[in-house]
C-alpha positions as CSV (number, residue, x, y, z in Angstrom):
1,X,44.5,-5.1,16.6
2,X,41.3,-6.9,17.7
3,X,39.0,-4.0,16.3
4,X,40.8,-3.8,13.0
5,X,40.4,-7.5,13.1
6,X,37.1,-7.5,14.0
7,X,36.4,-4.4,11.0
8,X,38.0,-6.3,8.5
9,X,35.8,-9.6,8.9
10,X,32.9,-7.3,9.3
11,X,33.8,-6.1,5.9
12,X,34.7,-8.9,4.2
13,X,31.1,-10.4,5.2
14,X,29.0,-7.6,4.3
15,X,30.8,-8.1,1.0
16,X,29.8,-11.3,0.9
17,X,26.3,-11.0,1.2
18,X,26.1,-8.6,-1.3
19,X,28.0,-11.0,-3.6
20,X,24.7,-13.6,-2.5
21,X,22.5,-10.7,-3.1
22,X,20.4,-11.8,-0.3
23,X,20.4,-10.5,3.3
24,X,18.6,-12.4,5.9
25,X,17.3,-11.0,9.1
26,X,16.1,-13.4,12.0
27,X,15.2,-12.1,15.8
28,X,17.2,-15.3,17.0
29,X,20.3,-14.1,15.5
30,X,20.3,-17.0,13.0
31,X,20.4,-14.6,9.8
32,X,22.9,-11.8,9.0
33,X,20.9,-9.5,10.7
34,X,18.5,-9.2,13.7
35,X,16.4,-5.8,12.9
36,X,15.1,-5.0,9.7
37,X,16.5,-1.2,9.4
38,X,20.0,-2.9,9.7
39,X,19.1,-4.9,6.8
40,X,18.1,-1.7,5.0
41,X,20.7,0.1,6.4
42,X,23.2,-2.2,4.8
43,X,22.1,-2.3,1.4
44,X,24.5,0.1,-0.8
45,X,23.4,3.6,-1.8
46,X,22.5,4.5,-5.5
47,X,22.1,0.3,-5.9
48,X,21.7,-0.7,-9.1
49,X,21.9,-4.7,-9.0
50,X,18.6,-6.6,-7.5
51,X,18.6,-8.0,-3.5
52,X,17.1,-9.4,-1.8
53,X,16.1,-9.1,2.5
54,X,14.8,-12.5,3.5
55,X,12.8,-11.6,7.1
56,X,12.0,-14.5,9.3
57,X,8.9,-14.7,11.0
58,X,8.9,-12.5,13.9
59,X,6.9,-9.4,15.5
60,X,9.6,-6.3,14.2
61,X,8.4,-3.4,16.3
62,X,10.6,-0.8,14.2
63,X,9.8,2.2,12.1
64,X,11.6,1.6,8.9
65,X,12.9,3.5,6.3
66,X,14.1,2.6,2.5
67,X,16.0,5.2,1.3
68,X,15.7,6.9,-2.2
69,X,19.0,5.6,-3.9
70,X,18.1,2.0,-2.3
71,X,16.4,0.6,-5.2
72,X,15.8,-3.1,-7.2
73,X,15.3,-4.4,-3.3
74,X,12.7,-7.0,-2.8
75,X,11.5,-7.5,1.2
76,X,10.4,-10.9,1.2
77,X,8.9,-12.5,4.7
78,X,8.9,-16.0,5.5
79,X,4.9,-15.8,5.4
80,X,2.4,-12.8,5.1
81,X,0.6,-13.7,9.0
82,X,3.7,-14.5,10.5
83,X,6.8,-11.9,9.2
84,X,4.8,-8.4,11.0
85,X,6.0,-5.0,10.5
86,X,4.5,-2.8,13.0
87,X,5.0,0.9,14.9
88,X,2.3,3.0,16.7
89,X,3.0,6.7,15.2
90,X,-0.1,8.7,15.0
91,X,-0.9,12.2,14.9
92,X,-1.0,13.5,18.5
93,X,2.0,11.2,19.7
94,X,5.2,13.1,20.6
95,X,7.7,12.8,18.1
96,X,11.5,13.0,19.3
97,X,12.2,15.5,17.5
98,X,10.3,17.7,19.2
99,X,6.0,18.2,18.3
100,X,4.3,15.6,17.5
101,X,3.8,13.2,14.2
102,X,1.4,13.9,11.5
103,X,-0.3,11.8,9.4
104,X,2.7,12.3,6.5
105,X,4.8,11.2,9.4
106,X,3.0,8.4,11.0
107,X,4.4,5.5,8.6
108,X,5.0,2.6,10.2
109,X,7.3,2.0,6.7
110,X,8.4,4.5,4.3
111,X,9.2,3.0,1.1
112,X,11.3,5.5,-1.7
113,X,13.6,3.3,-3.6
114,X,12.2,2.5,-7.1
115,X,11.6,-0.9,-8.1
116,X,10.7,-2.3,-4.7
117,X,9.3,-5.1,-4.3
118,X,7.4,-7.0,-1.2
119,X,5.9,-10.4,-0.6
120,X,4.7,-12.5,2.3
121,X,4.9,-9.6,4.9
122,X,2.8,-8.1,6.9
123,X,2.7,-4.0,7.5
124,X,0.8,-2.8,9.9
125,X,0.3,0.4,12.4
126,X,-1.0,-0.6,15.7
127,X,-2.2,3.1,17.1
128,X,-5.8,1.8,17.6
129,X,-9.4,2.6,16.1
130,X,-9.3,6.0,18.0
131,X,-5.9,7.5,17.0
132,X,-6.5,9.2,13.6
133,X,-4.3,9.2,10.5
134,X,-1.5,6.2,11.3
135,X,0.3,5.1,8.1
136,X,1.5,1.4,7.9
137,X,3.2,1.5,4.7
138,X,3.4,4.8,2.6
139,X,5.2,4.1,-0.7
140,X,6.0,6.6,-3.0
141,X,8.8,4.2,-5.0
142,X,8.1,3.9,-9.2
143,X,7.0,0.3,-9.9
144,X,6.1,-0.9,-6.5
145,X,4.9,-4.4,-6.5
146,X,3.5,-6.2,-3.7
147,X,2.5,-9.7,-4.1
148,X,0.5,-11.5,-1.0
149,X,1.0,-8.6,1.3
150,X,-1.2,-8.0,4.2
151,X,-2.0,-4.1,5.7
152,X,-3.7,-3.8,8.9
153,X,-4.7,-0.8,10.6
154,X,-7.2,1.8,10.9
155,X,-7.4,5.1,9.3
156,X,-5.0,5.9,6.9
157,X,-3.0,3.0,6.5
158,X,-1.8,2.5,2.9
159,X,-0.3,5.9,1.4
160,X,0.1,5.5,-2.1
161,X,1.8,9.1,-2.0
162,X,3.3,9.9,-5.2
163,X,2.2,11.1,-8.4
164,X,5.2,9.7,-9.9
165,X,4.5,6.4,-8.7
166,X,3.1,3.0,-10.3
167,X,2.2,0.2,-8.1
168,X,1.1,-2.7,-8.4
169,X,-1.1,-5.1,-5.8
170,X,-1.7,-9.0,-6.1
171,X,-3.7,-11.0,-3.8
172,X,-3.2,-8.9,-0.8
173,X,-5.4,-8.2,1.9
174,X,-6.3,-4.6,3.0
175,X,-8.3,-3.8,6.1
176,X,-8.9,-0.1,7.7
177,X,-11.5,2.6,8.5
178,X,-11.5,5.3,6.9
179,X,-9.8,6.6,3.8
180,X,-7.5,3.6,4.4
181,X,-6.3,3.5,0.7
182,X,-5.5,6.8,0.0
183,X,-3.0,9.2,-2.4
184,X,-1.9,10.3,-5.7
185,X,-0.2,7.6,-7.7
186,X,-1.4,5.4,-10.0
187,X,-2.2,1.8,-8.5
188,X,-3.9,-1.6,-10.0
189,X,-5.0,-3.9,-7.1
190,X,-5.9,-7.3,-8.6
191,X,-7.3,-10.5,-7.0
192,X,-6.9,-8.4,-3.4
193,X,-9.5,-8.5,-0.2
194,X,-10.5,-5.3,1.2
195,X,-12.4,-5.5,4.4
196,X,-13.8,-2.2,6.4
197,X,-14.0,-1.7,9.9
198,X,-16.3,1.5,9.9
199,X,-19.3,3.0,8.0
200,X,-16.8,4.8,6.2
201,X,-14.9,5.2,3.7
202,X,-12.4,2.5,1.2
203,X,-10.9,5.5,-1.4
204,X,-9.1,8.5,-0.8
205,X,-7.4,9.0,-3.8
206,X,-5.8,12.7,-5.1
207,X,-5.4,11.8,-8.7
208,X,-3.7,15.1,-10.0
209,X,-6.1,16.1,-13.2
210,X,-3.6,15.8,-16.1
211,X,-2.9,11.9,-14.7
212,X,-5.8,9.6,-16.7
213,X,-6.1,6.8,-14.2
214,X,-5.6,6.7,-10.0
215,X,-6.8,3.3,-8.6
216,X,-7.8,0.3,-10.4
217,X,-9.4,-2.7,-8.7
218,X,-9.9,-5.5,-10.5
219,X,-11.5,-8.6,-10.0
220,X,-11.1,-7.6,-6.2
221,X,-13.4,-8.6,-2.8
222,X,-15.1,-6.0,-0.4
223,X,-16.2,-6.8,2.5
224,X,-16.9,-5.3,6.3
225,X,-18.0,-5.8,9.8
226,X,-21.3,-7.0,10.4
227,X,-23.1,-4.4,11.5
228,X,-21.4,-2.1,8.2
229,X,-24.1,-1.2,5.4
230,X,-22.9,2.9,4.8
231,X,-19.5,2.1,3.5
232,X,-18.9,4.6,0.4
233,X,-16.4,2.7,-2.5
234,X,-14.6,6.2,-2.5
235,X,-14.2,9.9,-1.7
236,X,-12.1,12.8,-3.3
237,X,-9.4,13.7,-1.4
238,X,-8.8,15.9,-4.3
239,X,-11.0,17.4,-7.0
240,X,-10.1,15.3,-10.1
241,X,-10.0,11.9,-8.0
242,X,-9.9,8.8,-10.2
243,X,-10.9,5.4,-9.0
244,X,-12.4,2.3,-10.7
245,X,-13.9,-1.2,-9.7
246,X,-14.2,-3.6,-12.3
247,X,-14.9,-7.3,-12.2
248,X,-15.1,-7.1,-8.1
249,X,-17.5,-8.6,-5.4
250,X,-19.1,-5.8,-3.1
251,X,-20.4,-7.1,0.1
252,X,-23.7,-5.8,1.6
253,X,-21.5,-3.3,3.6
254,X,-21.6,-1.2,0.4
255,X,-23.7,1.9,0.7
256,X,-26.4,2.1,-2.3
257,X,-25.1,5.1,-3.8
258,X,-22.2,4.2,-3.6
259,X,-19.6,7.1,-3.6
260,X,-19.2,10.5,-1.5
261,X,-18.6,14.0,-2.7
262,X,-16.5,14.7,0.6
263,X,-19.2,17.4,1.3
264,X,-18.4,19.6,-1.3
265,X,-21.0,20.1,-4.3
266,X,-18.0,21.3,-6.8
267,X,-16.4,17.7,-6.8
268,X,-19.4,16.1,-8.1
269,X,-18.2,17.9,-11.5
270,X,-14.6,16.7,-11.3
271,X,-14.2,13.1,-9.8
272,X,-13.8,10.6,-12.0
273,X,-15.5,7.6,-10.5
274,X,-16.6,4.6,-12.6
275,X,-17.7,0.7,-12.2
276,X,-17.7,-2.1,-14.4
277,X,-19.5,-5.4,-14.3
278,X,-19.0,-6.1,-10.3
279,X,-21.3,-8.8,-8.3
280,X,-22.5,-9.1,-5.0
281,X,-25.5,-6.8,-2.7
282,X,-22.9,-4.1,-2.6
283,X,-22.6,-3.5,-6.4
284,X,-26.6,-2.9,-7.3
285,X,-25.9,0.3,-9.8
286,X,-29.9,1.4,-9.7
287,X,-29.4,3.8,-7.1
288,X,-25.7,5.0,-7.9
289,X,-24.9,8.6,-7.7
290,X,-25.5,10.1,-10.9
291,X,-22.0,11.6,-11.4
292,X,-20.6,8.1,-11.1
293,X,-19.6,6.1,-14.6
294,X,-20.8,2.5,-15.5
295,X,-18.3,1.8,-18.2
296,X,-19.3,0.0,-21.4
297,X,-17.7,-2.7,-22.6
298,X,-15.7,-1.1,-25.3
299,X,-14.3,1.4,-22.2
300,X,-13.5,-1.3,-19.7
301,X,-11.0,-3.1,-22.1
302,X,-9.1,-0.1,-22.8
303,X,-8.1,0.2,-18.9
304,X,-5.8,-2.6,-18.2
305,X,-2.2,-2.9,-16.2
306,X,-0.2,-1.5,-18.8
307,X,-2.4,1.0,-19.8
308,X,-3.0,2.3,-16.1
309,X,0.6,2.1,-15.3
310,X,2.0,4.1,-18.3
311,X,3.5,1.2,-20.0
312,X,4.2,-0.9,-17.2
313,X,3.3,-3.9,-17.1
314,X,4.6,-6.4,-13.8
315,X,1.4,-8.9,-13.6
316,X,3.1,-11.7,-15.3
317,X,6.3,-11.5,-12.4
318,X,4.1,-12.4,-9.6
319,X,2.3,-15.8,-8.5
């Protein structure tokens, strides 16, 4: 009697919260929930009715998972330093299932619901500077937004992977080593801080060729380490890579021409690369590669959210 008891309270509060629409997850035990992934876990498959997970501050060492069906769920910490998502997975670590992870299975947090949303959280993978390709957040949800979001890591650590995907970035902060914003969907960062750890470089993107835009950055802030000055805005993980700066400050960090072909002649033919009225010692265009665009005026207005995300536009939801 005490377990049926016990199941039907259980019950009747989970349907409570959904009722609320808001979860709330607290290490003291003060919320509904003490882990994230139980938070997740307990939001209803195929969802189609926005909620909310409120996540205390806290350090939540989990690897977390948002399945496909979860959708219209915004993660929302109680501030971006203090509310940490972090894992160590990293190509080389034994996974247990048996092998090891790969970079496609290092995420720290995989994100697949559509509409997702994130704000005040930090994602992070904590592998260290040697370990190689580890993930902190790979997304592949359509219209992602994440609004004053901060991703720390090394190599690899935001994995925009899905050509189906739109997502959007406001005010968030970005810092890696190499190829640390990488993938195939379509993404506008605005108003965000990018900082590099390595004479290395920012862009990885694998714009598929029929897709017109991959990466947007607009009115955006680069800067690295000290001692940085051969940091390249971008290389083509795949031939028809499309990525462009507009309106953004590029610290000295910058190397003078700019972009990489990834060591292979034929991309120089392919990659769509382009810069618009940016600032700063970084952005000097005099010694660009010459298969790089500076867009005119009458080209840069055409490229805005809604035009880069297909008719989607979510830069008037955020603040």
């Amino acid at each position: 009697m005490k377990k049926v008891a016990a199941l039907f309270i259980g019950l009747a509060f989970s349907g409570m919260v959904f009722a609320q629409r808001q979860i709330t997850v607290a290490q003291d035990g003060s919320g509904n929930y003490t882990t994230v992934q139980a938070a997740l876990d307990a939001i209803p498959l195929n969802n189609t009715k926005p909620i909310t997970v409120f996540v205390k501050n806290g350090t939540y060492r989990e690897k977390l998972h948002l399945d496909s069906t979860k959708n219209m769920v915004t993660l929302r910490g109680e501030s971006n330093t203090g509310t940490i998502l972090v894992y160590d997975d990293h190509p080389g670590k034994a996974a247990p299932t048996g092998g090891t992870f790969t970079s496609r299975t290092s995420h720290s947090f995989l994100a697949i619901g559509d509409d997702f949303t994130a704000e005040h959280i930090t994602f992070s993978n904590d592998a260290g500077f040697t370990a190689g390709q580890a993930v902190a957040l790979e997304c592949r949800s359509d219209r992602a937004v994440f609004n004053n979001c901060r991703f720390i890591g090394n190599q690899d650590i935001l994995f925009l992977n899905s050509e189906k995907s739109r997502q959007y970035y406001y005010k968030c902060y970005i810092e890696g080593t190499t190829d640390f914003i990488f993938g195939a969907a379509a993404a506008w960062f605005e108003q965000c801080h990018i900082h590099s750890k390595k004479n290395s470089h920012i862009t990885a993107s694998s714009t598929p060729q029929n897709h017109k835009y991959g990466f947007v950055f607009d009115h955006c802030t680069l800067t690295g380490d000290t001692a940085l000055h051969l940091v390249s805005l971008g290389r083509p993980w795949r031939p028809y890579s499309k990525v462009v700066y507009m309106h953004t400050t590029m610290g000295p960090h910058i190397r003078s021409d700019g972009w990489s072909d990834w060591n292979d002649e034929n991309r120089k033919a392919t990659a769509r690369y382009a810069e618009f009225e940016n600032t700063g010692p970084g952005a000097a265009t005099a010694k660009r590669v010459a298969w790089a665009k500076q867009l005119t005026p009458a080209e840069a207005k055409l490229i805005t959210v809604k035009t880069v995300l297909s008719g989607w536009d979510p830069s008037g939801k955020v603040k």
